[in-house]
N, C-alpha and C positions, 0 to 999 in steps of 0.2 A: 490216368490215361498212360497207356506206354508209351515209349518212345516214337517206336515207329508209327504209331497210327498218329502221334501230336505232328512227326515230318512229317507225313501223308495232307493233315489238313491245315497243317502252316506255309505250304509252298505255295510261291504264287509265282504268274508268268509276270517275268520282268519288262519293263518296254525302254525303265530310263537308269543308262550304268554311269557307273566312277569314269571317270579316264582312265584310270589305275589299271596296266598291265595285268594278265593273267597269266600264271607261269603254264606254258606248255608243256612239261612233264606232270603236273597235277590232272590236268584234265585226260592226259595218258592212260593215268593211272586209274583216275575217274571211269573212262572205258572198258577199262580192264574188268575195274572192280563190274560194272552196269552189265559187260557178256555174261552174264551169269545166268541173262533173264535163259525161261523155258522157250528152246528152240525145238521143234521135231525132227530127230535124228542128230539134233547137235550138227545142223549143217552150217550155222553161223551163217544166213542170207542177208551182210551189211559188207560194206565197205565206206569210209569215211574221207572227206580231205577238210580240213583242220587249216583253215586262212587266217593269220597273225601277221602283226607289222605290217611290214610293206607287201605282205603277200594276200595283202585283206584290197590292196585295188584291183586286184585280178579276178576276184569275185564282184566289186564293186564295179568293175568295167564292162562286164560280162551283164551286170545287170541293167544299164545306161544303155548296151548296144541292145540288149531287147526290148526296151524301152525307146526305141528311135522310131518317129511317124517312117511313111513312105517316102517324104523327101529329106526325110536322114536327121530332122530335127529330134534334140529332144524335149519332150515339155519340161516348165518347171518344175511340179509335183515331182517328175523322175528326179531331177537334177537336187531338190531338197531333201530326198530319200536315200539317195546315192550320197548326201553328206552324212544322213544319218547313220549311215551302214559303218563311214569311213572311223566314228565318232564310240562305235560299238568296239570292245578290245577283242572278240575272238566270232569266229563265223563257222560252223559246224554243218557240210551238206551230209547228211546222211541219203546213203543208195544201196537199192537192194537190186537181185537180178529178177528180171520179170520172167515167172515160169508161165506155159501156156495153158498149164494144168491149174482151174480155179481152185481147186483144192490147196494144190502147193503154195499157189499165191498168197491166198487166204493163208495160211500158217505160216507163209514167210515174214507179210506185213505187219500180223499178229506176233512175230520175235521181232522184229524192229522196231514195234512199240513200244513192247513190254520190256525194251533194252535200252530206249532214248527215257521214259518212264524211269526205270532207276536208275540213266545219269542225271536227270536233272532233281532226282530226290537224294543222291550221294553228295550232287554238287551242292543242293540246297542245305545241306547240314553242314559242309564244308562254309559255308556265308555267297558260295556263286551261283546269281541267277542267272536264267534265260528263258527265253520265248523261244517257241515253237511254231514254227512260221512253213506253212504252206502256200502260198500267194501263187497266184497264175503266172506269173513270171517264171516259174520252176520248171512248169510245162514249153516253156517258147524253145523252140529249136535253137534258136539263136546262143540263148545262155546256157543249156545243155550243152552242146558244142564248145562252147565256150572254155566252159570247166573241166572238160573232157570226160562228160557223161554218153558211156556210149548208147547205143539200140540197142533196145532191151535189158536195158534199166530203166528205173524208176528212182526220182527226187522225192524220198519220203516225208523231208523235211531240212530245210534251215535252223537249227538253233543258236542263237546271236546270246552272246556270252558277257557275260563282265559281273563285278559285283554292283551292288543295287545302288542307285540315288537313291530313289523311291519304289516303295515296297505296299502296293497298294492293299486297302482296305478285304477282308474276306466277305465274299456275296455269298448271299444265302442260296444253298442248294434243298431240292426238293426231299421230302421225307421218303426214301426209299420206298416206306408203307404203299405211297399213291402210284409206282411204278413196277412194282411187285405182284405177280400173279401165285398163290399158295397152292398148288394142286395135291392133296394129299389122299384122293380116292379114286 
């Protein structure tokens, strides 16, 4: 097996990290290297903000205050999650701009993929996992605002950073065969 196809099916999404720091000019670079992915026109439809240290409660805060009932409580669940976040060493929002054109759309979300895709397969040969986190919370006005996502953009994703505690097991995926249509005439 080659290299790249054994990174391809040795990555896995992380939930539990070290404490241990990550250096912010690796994951820099990490991004650098992952713009590579195929964008149409090479418009590059991302922008990033990159929460570490003490700038990781400012994502952390943002997510507690969309988390608050109507009378401004917040539940436990949020409040245990909000530690977990604190406990995580790096927090990645990726945003794109939302064009009105389904087309454009479609090909921008498609290089934001294909670009979050080979950071976490660079970082993963590097030893740094992460998860890829869409949760509804992304969507809440509240935490948009928050982070200073404006209208008309989109939260394509959180990726929560660090290297592994645990590196779970690989589950079995389906034999392409049974999801593959062969049209040859």
């Amino acid at each position: 097996m080659n290299p790249i196809d054994q990174l391809i099916m040795e990555r896995r999404s992380i939930k539990k990290f070290k404490p241990d720091a990550v250096d912010v000019e690796e994951i820099i670079e990490l991004l650098n290297i992952a713009k590579w992915a195929p964008n149409h026109k090479v418009n590059e439809p991302w922008r990033f903000q990159l929460y570490a240290g003490a700038g990781k409660e400012k994502f952390v805060q943002a997510f507690l205050d969309s988390m608050k009932t109507p009378d401004g409580d917040i539940p436990q669940k949020a409040l245990n999650k909000a530690q977990y976040f604190r406990d995580i060493p790096l927090h990645l929002v990726a945003i794109m701009p939302v064009d009105p054109r389904q087309r454009r759309f479609d090909e921008d979300y498609g290089a934001l993929s294909s670009m979050l895709q080979n950071f976490q397969l660079a970082a993963w040969h590097r030893g740094i996992g992460m998860i890829w986190r869409s949760n509804d919370w992304i969507y809440n006005p509240v935490f948009r605002e928050a982070i200073g996502v404006e209208p008309g953009e989109k939260i394509v994703a959180t990726m929560m950073m660090g290297y592994p505690a645990h590196v779970p097991e690989k589950q079995a995926r389906t034999d392409i065969r049974e999801k593959l249509e062969i049209i040859d005439q």
